[in-house]
C-alpha positions in Angstrom: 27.6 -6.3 14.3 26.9 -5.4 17.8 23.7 -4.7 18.6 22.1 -2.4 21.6 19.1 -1.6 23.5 17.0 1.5 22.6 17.1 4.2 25.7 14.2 7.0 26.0 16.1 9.5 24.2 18.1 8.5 21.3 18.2 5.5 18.5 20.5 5.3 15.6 17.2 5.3 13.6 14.1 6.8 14.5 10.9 5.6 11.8 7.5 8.3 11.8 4.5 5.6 11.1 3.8 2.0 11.7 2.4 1.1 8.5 4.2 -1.6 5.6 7.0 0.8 4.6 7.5 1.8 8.1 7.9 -2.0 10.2 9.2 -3.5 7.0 12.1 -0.6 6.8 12.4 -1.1 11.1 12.4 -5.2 10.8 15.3 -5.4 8.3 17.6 -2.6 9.9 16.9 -4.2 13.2 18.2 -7.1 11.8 21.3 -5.7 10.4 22.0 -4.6 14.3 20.8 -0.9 14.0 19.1 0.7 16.9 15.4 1.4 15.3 12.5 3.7 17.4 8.7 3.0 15.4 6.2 5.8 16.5 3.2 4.9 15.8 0.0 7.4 16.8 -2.4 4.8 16.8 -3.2 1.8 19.5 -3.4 -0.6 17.6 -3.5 -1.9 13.7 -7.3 -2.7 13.5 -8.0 0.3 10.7 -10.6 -0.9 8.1 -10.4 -0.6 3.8 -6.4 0.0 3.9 -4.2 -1.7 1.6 -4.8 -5.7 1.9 -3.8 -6.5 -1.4 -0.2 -8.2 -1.0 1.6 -9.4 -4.6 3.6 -11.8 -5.5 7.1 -9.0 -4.9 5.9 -9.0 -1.4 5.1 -12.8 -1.0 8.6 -13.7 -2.0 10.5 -11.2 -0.1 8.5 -12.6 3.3 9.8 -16.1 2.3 13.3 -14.5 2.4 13.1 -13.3 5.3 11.7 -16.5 6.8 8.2 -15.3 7.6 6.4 -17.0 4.3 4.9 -19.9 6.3 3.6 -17.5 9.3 2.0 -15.5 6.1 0.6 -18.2 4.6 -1.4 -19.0 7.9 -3.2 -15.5 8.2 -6.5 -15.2 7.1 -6.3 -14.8 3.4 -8.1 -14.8 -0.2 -6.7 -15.0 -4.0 -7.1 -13.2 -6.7 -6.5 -15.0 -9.8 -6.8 -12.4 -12.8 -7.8 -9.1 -13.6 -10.7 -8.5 -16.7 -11.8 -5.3 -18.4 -15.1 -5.3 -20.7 -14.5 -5.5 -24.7 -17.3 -3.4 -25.6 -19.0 -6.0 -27.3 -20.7 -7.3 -24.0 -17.7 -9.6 -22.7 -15.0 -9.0 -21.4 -11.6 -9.4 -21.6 -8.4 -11.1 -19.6 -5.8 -8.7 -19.4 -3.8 -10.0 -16.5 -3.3 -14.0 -15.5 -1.6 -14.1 -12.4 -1.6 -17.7 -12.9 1.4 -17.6 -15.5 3.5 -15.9 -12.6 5.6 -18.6 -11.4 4.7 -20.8 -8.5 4.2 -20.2 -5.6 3.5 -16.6 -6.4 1.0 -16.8 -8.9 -1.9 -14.8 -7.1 -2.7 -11.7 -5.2 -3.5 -12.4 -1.7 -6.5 -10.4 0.2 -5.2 -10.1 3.6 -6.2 -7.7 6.4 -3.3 -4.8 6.9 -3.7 -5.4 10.1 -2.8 -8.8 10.3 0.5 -8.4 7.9 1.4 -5.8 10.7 1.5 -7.6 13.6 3.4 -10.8 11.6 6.2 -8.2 11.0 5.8 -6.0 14.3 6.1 -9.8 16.1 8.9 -10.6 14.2 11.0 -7.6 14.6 10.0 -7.7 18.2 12.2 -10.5 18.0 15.4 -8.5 17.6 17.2 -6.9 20.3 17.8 -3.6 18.5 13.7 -3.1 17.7 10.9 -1.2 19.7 7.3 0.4 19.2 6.0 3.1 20.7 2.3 3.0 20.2 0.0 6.2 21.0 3.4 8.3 20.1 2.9 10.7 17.0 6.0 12.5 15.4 4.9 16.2 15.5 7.8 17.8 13.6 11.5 17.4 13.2 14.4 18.5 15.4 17.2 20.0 13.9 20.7 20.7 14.5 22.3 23.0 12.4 21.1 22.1 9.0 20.6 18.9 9.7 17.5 16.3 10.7 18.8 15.3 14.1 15.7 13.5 15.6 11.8 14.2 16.0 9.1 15.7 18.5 6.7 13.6 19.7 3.3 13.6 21.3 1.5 10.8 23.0 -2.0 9.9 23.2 -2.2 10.9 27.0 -0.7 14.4 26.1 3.1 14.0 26.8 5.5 15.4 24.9 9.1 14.7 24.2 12.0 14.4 21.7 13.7 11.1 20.7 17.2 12.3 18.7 18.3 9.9 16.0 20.8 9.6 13.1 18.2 9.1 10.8 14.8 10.0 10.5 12.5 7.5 8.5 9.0 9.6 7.2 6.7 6.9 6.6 3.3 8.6 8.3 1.6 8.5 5.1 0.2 10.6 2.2 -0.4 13.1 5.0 2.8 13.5 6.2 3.4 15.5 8.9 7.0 15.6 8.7 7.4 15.5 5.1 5.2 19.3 6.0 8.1 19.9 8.6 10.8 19.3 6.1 8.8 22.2 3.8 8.5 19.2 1.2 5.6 19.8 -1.0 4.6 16.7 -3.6 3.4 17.3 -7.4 0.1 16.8 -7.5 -1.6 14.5 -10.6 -4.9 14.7 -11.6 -7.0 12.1 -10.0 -11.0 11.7 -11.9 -13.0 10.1 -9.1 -13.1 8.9 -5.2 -13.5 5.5 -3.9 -16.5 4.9 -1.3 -15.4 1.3 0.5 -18.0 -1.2 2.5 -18.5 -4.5 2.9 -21.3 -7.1 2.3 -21.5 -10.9 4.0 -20.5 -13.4 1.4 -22.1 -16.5 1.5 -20.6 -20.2 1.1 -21.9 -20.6 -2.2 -21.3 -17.3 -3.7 -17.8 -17.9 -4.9 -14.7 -19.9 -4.7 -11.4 -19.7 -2.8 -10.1 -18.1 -5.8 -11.4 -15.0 -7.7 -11.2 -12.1 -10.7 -10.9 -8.7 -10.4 -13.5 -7.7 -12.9 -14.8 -4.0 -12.7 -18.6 -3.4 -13.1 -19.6 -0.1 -15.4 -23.3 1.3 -15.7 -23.7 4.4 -16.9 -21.2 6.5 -15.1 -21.1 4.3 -12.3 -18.5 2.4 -11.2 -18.4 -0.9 -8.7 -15.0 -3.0 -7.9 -15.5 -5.8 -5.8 -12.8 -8.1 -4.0 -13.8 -11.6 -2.5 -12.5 -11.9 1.2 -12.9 -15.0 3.2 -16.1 -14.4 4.6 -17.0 -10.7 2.6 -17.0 -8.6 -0.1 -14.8 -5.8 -0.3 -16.5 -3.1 -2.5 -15.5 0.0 -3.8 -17.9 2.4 -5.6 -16.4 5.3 -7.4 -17.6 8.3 -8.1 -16.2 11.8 -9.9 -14.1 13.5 -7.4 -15.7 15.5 -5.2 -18.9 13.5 -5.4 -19.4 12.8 -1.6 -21.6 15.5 0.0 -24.0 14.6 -3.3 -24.0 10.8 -2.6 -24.6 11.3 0.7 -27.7 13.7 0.5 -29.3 11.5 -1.3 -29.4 9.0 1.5 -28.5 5.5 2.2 -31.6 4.3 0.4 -30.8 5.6 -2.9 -27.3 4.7 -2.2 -28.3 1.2 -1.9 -30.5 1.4 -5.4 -27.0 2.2 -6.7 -25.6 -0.9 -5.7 -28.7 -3.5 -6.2 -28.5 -2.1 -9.8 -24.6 -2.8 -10.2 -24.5 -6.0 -8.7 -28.2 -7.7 -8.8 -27.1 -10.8 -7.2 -26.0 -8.9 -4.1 -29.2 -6.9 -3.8 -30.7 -9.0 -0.9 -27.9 -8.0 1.4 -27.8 -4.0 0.9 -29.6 -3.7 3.9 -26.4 -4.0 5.5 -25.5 -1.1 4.6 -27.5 0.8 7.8 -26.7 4.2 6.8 -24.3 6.3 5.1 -21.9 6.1 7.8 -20.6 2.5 7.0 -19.1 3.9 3.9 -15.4 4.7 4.2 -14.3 7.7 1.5 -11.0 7.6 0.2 -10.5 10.7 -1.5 -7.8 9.1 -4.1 -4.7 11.5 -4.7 -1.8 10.5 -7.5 1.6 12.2 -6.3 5.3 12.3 -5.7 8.1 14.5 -4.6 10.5 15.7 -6.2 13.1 14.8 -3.6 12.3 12.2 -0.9 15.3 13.4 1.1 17.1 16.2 3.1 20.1 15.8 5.3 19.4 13.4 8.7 15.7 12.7 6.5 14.2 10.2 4.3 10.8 10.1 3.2 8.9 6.7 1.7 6.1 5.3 1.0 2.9 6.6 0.6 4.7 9.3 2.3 6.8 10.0 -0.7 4.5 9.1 -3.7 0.2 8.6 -2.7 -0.7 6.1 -5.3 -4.0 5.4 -6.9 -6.2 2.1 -5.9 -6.1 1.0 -9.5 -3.8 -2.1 -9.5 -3.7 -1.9 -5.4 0.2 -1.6 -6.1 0.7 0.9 -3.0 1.4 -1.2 -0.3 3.9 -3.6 -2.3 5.4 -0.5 -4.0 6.0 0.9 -0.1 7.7 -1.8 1.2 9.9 -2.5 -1.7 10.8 1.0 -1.3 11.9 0.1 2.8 13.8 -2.8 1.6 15.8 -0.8 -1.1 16.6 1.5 1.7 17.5 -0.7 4.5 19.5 -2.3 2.1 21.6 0.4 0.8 21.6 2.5 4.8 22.8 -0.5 6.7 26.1 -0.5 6.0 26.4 3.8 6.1 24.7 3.6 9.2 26.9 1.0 10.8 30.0 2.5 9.8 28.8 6.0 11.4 29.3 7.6 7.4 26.0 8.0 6.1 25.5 11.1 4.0 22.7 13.0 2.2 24.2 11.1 -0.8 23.3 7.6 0.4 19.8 8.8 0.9 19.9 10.2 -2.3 21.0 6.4 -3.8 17.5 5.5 -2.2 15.6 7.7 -4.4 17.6 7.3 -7.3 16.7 3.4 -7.3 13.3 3.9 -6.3 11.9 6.8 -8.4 12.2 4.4 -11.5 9.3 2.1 -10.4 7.2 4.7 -8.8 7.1 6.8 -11.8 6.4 3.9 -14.4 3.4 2.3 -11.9 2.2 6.1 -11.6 2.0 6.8 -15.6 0.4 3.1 -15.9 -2.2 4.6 -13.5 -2.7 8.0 -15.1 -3.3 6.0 -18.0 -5.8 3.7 -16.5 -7.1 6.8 -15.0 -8.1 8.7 -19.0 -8.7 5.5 -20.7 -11.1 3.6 -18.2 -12.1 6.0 -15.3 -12.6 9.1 -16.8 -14.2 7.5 -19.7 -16.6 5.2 -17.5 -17.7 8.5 -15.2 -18.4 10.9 -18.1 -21.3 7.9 -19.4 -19.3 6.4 -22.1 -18.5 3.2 -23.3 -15.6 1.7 -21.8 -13.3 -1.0 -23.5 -9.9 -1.2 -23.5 -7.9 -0.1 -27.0 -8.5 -2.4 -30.0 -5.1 -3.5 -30.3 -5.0 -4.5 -26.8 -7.7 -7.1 -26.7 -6.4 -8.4 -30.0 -2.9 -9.1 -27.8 -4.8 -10.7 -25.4 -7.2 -12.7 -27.0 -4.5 -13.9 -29.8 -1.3 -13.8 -28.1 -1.2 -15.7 -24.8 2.0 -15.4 -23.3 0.9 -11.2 -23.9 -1.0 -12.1 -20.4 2.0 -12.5 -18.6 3.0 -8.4 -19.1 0.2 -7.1 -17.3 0.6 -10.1 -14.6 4.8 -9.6 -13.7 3.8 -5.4 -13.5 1.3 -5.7 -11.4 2.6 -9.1 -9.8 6.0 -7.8 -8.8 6.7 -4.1 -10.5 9.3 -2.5 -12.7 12.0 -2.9 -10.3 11.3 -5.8 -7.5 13.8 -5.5 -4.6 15.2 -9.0 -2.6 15.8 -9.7 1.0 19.5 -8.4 2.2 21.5 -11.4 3.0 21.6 -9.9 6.2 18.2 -10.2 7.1 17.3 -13.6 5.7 16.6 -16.2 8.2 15.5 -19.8 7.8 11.9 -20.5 8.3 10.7 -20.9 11.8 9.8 -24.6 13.1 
């Protein structure tokens, strides 16, 4: 494999977005010796509430490509488990991450941010890989029929066009060139919205180690992640909810909170106004293709997923490693076609339609039935497999943990640990 040096105007592979699916597709073709352009719109990483939530699929594949130790380092808290009430005032352990085997037998909480610039650094590293920072793709260049490279846009107001092979849409659920391309997702019906903030966490409120255990009262809903020096909390709401929440005012908003969590009602002062909440307005969707010719779209790009089981970012950059895996050759060889692209779908649509039914589920049997005032508990038969039948634990825990359809390191992307 030779490799070259990206000019101004042309790379084998040009990839819309710097998020997971986006550097982790760009790190393992530059790897493989394949001329990669990131654009990225933004100056840097530091965005709050994004996907931090990095599984045990993720964790491996970083110690396969040699990165595990430089993880490991980062800032980080574990998630242990993940409970659900009975109904009878307990609750329940559907999902002990503990029976995944070691060393991946947690969920790490770590900043996006920081998981970016690990990989950003390390494909730095190769000879074939650049960033272009304040540089957004604006739409797609054509020639012919085919997707022959991108416009771009910087942040000081130049404009330009970089031509490439391949263009890699990973610029989110908002996808600019996924609107180019005149790709249009299926939408799934989503019952609430997520409002993020953060409290202080001190010392003694809880240990290195944590569960995910959701709290319900009423029709309110709280989820709460321990970080190394925070809480990450999400309060959801029915869709739609957020001109309501926010008339009301950051003192009644507060009420809300105190009342969920009492133990964390001397700190809602933090909360200084309604402006330190961060709204997610939650979709569910995929396309129905993720590719035309010159084009591939992925990640969050090709399928928005729902918070519940924070599955997005592992299920994006699974999705960059299946295509890098099955491109490189194609793209090396100079005989890539539309059906290559389409060999990426094919082995990723699996996965992303069995984690999106599990959420539509989760979405009718615990959200919808929490926000409408009702009871919630899981189904009968359920807690009876989890309270009677230990190794039933382990289910939940490998499809959360690594997915329907966990993807490896190429061989030729692997690299020994650094010293």
């Amino acid at each position: 494999m030779t490799a070259s040096t990206p000019d101004e105007d042309y790379a084998t592979v040009v990839v819309a977005g710097g998020g997971p699916a986006g550097i982790m597709c760009a790190l393992l073709l530059a790897r493989a010796g394949i001329t990669v352009v990131v654009l990225e719109k933004h100056s840097d990483f530091l965005r709050d509430f994004r996907g931090d939530t990095v599984h045990a699929s993720t964790m491996r594949l970083l110690d396969e490509l040699g990165l595990g130790a430089e993880f490991r380092a980062l800032p980080q808290s574990r998630l242990d488990s993940f409970s659900l009430p009975d109904g009878a005032g307990g609750s329940v352990l559907l999902a002990d991450f503990g029976t995944l085997p070691k060393p991946y037998d947690y969920i790490a909480m770590v900043p996006q941010w920081d998981l970016l610039n690990l990989l950003v650094a390390a494909a730095a590293r190769e000879p074939c890989f650049s960033i272009r920072m304040d540089t957004e793709a604006t739409s797609l260049v054509h020639d012919g029929g085919t997707v022959a490279g991108v416009a771009y846009r910087t942040r000081g107001g130049a404009t330009g066009t970089l031509r490439a092979h391949l263009v890699v849409a990973c610029d989110g659920r908002g996808s600019v060139l996924r609107q180019a391309a005149g790709m249009v997702p299926r939408e799934f019906p989503v019952p609430f919205d997520t409002w993020w903030f953060r409290l202080s966490r001190a010392p003694g409120d809880t240990g290195q180690k944590a569960t995910l255990a959701p709290t319900f009262r009423g029709s309110e809903i709280l989820l709460s992640f321990t970080r190394t020096t925070y809480f990450q909390i999400a309060y959801l709401a029915p869709k739609g909810d957020d001109a309501r929440l926010r008339a009301e005012g950051v003192e009644r908003f507060r009420e809300r909170i105190a009342g969920l969590r009492p133990e964390l009602a001397d700190r809602v002062g933090e909360i200084a106004s309604m402006d330190d909440l961060h709204m997610l307005d939650v979709k569910l969707n995929r396309l129905q293709s993720w590719h035309r010719p010159g084009l591939l779209v992925l990640g969050d790009a090709a399928h928005a997923m729902s918070p519940a089981g924070g599955v997005g970012i592992n299920l994006a950059i699974q999705d960059a490693v299946a295509a890098a895996t099955l491109l490189a050759g194609p793209l090396l060889e100079g005989t890539l076609s539309e059906q290559h692209l389409a060999a990426v779908e094919r082995r990723r649509r699996f996965p992303t339609v069995v984690i999106q039914r599990a959420q539509r589920l989760l979405h009718r049997v615990i959200f919808a039935t929490a926000l409408s005032g009702r009871e919630v508990q899981p189904p009968r038969f359920i807690i009876w497999l989890a309270r009677h039948v230990p190794p039933f634990k382990r289910i939940p825990a490998r499809l959360i943990g690594y997915g329907p359809r966990p993807e490896h390191a190429p061989k030729f992307a692997r690299r020994p640990p650094r010293a």
